[in-house]
LOFI-147348 format. One record per residue (C-alpha): x, y, z; residue in one letter. Coordinates in nm, 2 decimals. Example, Ala and Ser with C-alpha at 12.3 -4.5 7.8 and 13.67 -1.06 7.14 Angstrom:
2
KEMAR u v w code
KEMAR 1.23 -0.45 0.78 A
KEMAR 1.37 -0.11 0.71 S
END
This chain:
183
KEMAR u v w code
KEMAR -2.91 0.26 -1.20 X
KEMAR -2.82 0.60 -1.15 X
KEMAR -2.74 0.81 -1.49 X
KEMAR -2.36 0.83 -1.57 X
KEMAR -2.21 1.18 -1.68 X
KEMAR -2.13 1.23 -2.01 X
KEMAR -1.72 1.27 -2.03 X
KEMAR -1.51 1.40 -2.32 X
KEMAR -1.29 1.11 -2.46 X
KEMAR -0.99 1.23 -2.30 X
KEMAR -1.12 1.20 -1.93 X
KEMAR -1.28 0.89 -2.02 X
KEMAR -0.86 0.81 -2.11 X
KEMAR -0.77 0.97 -1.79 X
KEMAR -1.01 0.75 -1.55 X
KEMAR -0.88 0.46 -1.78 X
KEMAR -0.52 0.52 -1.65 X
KEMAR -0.56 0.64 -1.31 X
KEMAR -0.69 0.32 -1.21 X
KEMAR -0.35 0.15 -1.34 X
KEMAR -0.17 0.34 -1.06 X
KEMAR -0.40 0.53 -0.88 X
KEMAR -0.15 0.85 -0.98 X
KEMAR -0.34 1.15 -1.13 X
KEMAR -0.02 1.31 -1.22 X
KEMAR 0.07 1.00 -1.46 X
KEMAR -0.27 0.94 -1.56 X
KEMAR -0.31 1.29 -1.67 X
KEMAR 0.04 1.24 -1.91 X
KEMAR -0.06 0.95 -2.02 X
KEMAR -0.41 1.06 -2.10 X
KEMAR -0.25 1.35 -2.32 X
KEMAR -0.27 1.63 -2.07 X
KEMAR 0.07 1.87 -2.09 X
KEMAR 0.34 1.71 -1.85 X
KEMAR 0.39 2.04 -1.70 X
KEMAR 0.07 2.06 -1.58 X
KEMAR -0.02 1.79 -1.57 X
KEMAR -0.05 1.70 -1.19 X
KEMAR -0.25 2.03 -1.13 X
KEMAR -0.47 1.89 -1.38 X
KEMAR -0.47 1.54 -1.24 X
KEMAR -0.58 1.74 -0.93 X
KEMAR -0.84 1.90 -1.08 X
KEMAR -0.99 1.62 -1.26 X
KEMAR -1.05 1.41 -0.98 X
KEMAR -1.20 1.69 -0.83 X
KEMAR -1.49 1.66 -1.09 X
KEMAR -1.79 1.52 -1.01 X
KEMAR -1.85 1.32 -1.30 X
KEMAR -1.47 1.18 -1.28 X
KEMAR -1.51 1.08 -0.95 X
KEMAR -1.85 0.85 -1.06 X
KEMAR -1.68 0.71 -1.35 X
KEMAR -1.37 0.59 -1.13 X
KEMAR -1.64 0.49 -0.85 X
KEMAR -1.82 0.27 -1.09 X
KEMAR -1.51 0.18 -1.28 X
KEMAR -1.36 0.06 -0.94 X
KEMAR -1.69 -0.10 -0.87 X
KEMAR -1.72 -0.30 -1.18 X
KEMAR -1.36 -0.41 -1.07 X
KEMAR -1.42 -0.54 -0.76 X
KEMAR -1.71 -0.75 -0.90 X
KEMAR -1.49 -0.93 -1.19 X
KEMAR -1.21 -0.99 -0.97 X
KEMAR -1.47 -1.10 -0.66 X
KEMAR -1.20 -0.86 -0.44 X
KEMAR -1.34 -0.66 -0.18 X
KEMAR -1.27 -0.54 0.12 X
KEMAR -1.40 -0.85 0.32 X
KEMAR -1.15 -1.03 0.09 X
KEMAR -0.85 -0.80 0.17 X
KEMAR -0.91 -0.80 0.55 X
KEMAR -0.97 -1.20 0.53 X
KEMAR -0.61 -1.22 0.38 X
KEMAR -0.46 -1.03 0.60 X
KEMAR -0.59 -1.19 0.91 X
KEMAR -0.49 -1.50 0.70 X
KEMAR -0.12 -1.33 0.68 X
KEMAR -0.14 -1.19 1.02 X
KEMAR -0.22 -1.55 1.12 X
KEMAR 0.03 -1.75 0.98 X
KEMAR 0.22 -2.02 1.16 X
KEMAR 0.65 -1.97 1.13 X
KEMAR 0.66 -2.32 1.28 X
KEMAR 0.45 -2.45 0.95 X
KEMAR 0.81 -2.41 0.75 X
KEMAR 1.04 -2.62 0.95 X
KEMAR 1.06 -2.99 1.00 X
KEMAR 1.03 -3.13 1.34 X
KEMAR 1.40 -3.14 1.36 X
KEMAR 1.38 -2.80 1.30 X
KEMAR 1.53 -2.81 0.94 X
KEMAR 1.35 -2.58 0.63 X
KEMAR 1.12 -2.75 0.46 X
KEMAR 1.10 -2.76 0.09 X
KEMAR 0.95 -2.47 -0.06 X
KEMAR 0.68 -2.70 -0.25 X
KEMAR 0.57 -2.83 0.13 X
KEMAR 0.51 -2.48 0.24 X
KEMAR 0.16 -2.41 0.33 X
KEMAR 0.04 -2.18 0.03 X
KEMAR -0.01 -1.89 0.23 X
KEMAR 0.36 -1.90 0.29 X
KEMAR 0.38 -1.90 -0.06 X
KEMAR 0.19 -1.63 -0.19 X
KEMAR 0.41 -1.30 -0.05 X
KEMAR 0.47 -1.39 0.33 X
KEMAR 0.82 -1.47 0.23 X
KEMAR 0.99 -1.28 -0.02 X
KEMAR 1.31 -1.44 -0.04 X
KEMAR 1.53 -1.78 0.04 X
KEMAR 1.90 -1.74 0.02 X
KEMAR 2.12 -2.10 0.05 X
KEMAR 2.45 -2.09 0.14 X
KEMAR 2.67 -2.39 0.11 X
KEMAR 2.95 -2.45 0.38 X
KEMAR 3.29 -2.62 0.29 X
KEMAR 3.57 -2.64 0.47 X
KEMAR 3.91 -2.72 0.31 X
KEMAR 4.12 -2.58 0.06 X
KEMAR 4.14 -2.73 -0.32 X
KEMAR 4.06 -3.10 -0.40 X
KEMAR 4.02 -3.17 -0.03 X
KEMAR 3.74 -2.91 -0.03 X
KEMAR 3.43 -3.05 0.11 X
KEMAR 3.06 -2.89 0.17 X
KEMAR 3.03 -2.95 0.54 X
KEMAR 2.67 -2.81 0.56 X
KEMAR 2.44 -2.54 0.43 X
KEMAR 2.30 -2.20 0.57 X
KEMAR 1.91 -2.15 0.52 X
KEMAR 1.79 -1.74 0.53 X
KEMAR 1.44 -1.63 0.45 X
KEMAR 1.33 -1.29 0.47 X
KEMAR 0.97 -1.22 0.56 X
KEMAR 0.78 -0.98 0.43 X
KEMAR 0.64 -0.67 0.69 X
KEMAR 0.39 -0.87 0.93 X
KEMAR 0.37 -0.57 1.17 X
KEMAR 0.27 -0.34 0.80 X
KEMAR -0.06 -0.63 0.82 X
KEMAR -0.15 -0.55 1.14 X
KEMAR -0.16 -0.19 1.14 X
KEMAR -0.37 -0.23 0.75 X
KEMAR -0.59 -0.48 0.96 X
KEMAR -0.59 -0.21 1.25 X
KEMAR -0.72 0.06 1.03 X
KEMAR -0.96 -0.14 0.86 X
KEMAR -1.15 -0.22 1.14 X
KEMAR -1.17 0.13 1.29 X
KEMAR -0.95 0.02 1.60 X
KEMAR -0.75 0.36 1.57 X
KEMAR -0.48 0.24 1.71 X
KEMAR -0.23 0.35 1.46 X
KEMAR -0.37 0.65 1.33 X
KEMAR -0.18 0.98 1.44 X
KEMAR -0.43 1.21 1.63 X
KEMAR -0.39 1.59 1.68 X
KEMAR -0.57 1.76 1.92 X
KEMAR -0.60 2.15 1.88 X
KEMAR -0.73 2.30 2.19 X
KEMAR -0.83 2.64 2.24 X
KEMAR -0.84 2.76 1.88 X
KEMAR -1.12 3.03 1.99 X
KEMAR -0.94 3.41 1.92 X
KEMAR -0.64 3.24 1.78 X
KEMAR -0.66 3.44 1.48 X
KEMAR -0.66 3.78 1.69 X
KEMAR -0.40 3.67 1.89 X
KEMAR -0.16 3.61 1.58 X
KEMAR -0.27 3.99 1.41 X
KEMAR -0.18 4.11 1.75 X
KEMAR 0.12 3.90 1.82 X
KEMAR 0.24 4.03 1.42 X
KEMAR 0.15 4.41 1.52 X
KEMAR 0.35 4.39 1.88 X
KEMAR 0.66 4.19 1.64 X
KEMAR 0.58 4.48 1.39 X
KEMAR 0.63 4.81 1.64 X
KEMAR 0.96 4.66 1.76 X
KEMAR 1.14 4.64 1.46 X
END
């Protein structure tokens, strides 16, 4: 087990409250740092060595309560990614009731139902005629690209390519010189 570093009570506080939000800035107020410094702090801090462990280990020990890991995340959003439409309407191609929804459905894919009765009529002779059915779906494509990036398929990671960077330096200095004479 490999030796923890010793931390003073108020970085123990600040790795304590960055994993809440995983915002150095906030943790460092809320760990009793000065708000106006307090995201160079937060900076600094998890620059530290020994902060780093303690939020590595902290994140660790985590993981291991809550059995969620990365296999578990990617598993759910293949599981997400996966996910049948056709498993919320009836064969007549009504919405099912919520409760009949397979659970996956249920836990964030949709993340909203809106019912809208239809009457037609004016006063007493108002009747409901029928209803409309909206549900708004959470970011599939969002799933895909988290899915995308977890297993290293790069496909929607932003890549720059910097070619001939050799004497770029020199050529600046004498591009700033040349700009410099003419003035």
């Amino acid at each position: 087990m490999p030796v923890m570093p010793v931390l003073t009570p108020k970085q123990r506080r600040f790795v304590e409250e960055y994993l809440l939000d995983m915002c150095a800035g906030k943790a460092a107020i809320r760990a009793g740092y000065s708000k106006k410094t307090a995201n160079q702090q937060g900076h600094i801090l998890l620059g530290q060595t020994g902060i780093k462990a303690a939020i590595d280990a902290a994140k660790l020990a985590r993981s291991d309560r809550t059995e969620i890991d990365a296999d578990w995340v990617l598993k759910r959003l293949v599981l997400e990614a996966d996910a049948d439409l056709a498993d919320l309407y009836t064969d007549a191609g009504d919405l099912k009731p919520i409760e009949a929804w397979p659970e996956i459905w249920r836990q964030g894919l949709v993340v909203g139902v809106e019912v809208e009765a239809l009457f037609e009529g004016y006063g007493e002779d108002r009747k409901q005629v029928g209803l409309v059915k909206k549900i708004k779906f959470s970011d599939r494509l969002r799933r895909l690209e988290l899915i995308g990036k977890h297993v290293g398929v790069n496909a929607f990671q932003n890549q720059i390519v910097i070619n001939d960077v050799e004497g770029l330096a020199d050529r600046l200095v004498r591009a700033g010189q040349r700009m410099d004479r003419n003035v």
